[in-house]
N, C-alpha and C positions, 0 to 999 in steps of 0.2 A: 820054276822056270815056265812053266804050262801057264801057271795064272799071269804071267808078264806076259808073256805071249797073245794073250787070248784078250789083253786090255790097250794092246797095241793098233789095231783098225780100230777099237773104240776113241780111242787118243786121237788118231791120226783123222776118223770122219769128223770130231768135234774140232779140231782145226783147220779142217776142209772149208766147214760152214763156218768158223769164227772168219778164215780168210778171206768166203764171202761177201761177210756183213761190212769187213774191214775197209775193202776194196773202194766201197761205198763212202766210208765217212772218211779214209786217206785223203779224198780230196776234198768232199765236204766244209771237213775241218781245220784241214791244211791249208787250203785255199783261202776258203773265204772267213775262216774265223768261226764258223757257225756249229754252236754245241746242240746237235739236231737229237734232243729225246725221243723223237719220233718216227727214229731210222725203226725201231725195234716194232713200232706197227706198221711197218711197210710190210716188212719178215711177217706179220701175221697175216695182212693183206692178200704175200703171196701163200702162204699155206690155205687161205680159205680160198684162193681159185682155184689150187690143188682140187680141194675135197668140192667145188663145185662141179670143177669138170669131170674128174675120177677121171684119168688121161694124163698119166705123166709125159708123155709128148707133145700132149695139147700145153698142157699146165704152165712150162716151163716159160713159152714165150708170151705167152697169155699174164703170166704172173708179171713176169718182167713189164710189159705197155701197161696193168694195172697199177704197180707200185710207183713204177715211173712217173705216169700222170697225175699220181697223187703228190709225190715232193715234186710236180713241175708245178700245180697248183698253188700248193704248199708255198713254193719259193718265192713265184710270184705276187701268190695275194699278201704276205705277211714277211716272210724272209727278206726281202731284199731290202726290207725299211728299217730293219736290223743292223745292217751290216758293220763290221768295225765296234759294235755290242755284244760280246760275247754271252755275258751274262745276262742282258734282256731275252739273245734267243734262246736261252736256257728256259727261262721261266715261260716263254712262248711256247716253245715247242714241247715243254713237256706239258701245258696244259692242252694244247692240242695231242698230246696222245692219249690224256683222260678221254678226251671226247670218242675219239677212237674207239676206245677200248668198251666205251659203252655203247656206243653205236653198234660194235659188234656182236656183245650182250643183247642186244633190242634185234639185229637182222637173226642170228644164229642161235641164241641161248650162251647161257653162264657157264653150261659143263658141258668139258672139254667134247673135241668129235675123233672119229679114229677113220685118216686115210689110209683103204687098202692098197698094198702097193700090186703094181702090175704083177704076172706070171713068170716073167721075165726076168723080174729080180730076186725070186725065189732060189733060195741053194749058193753055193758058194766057192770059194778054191781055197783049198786046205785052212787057215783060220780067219781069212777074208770073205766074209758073208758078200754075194751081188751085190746088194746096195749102199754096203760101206765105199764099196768100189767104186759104185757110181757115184756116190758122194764127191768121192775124191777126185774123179775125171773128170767132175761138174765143174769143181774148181780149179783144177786144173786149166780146163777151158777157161774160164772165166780171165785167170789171171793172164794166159795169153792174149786173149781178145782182148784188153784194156792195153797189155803193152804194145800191141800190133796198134790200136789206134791213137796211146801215146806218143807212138815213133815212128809211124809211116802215115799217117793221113796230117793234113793242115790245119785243122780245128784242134788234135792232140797238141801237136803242138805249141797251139796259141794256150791250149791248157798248161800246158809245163812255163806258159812263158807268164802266165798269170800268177803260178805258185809260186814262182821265182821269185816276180817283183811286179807285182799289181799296179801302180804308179807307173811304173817304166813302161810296163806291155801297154796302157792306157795311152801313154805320150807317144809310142810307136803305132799308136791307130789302132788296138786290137777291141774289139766292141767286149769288153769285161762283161758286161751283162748277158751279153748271148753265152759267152762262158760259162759264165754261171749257172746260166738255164740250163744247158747243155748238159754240163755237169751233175748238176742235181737230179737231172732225169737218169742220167747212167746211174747214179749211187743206188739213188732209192730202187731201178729197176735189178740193180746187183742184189740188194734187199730180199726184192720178191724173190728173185732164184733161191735166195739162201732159205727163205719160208719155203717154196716146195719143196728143198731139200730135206729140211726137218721133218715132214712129214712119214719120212720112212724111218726116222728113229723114233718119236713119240707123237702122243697125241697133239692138236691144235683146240686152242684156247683165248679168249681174249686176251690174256694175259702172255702169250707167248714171248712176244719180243721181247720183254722185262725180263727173262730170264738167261738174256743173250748180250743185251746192253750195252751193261757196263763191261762185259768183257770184251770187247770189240772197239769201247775207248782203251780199255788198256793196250790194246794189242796194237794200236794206232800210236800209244805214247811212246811204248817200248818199242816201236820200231821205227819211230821219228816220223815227224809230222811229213805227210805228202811223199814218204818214200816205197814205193810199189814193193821192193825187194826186201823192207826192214817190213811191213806190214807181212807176209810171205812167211818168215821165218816166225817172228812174233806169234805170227797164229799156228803155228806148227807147234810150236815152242809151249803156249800154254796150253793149249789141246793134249797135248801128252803128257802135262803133269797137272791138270785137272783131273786126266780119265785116272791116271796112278794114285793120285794124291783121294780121290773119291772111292778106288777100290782099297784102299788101305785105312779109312778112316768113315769120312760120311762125307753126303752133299755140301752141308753146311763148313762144314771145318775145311773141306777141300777149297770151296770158295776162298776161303781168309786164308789159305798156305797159297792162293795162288797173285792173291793181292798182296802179303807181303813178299813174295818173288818180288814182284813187280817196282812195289818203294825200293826195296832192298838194290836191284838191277837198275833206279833212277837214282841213286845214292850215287852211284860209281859213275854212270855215264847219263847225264840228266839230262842231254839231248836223244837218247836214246840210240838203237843201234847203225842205223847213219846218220848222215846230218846234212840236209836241205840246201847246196849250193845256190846262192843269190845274188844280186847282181844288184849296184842301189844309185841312184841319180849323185851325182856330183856336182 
């Protein structure tokens, strides 16, 4: 009972940060169709202004306008000539996160760095270490602030009105493209938060975000494409039976018990755990 316990904030902070990354590509990929390989070096993007600043207060929004600006670039020099190709921006963007990732080799070096975390987040309450906590209230925030600006500003909700039906919000005058932009800057800036995040569980690496990925498409399938609240659970959901399925087995084997979760739970419900209300021209 003590080792379930004690693998529980581990569970809980790796779905904190999987909701993170989630958050990001929910619309990304919801929206506009775009299989973005390159969300996972944004995450590393924001973990290395982490260790530049040494400043998690600094880091956080400093991460976020970093990573931002980079899928705002991203979208516009190359993404938006994609669109409606799923599979070309597959092959785009993940060869744009090779370059990345070497780039990051060339500014930084090849082996990993270790951010110290502040003083502040030293010590803990009863089996909840400080910084799992923080993790968790990171996201926390995170997922509020998205639905605050899904559901009460007018830009969210030209957003919702794009996922719905892109064609329609286009014929009702909504500028899709600003959308877009818009969009892409919040995901990827969600991104860098989730790389400062990591930085208080392990070390940062060019290779970070690859290790994050693909579980953050999953967590995206299985919680239906563009739904805020299936993305939430989905990442709660695999976060705690990775961290279980890893302390009872290995890294490796944990990965594959947590992908065939995943087919197994698209078997049954292959829209995933809600399902995308839309509205279509007649």
């Amino acid at each position: 009972m003590t080792a379930f316990l004690n693998q529980l904030p581990i569970g809980l902070s790796i779905g904190a940060v999987l909701m993170l990354i989630a958050l990001g590509l929910t619309f990304t990929f919801g929206q506009m169709g775009v299989i973005n390989m390159a969300h996972g070096e944004f995450i590393m993007a924001g973990a290395y202004t982490a260790f530049l600043l040494q400043d998690m207060v600094l880091a956080l929004p400093a991460a976020f306008l970093v990573a931002g600006v980079m899928g705002l670039i991203l979208e516009r020099s190359a993404i938006r000539h994609f669109y409606g190709r799923p599979l070309d921006t597959l092959l785009l963007t993940w060869g744009v996160s090779l370059v990345l990732q070497q780039l990051a080799r060339d500014l930084f070096g090849a082996p990993n760095v270790q951010v110290p975390a502040p003083a502040w987040l030293s010590g803990g309450v009863g089996i909840l270490p400080y910084n799992r906590l923080f993790i968790m209230g990171l996201a926390v925030a995170g997922v509020v602030a998205v639905w605050l600006y899904l559901t009460r500003t007018g830009l969210g909700r030209r957003t919702q009105a794009v996922v719905q039906n892109r064609q329609l919000a286009a014929t009702s005058g909504i500028d899709t493209g600003r959308v877009d932009m818009l969009t892409f800057f919040i995901g990827s800036g969600l991104a860098g938060v989730a790389g400062v995040a990591l930085t208080l569980i392990g070390p940062v690496g060019p290779a970070l975000g690859t290790y994050y990925i693909v579980d953050a498409f999953l967590v995206v399938v299985a919680g239906g494409l563009g739904q805020l609240r299936g993305a939430v659970l989905a990442a709660l959901g695999l976060g705690l039976l990775n961290s279980y399925a890893e302390f009872w087995s290995d890294a490796s084997l944990a990965k594959v018990i947590v992908l065939a979760a995943v087919i197994a739970f698209l078997q049954v419900r292959p829209q995933g755990l809600f399902v995308l209300r839309s509205r279509v021209l007649t």
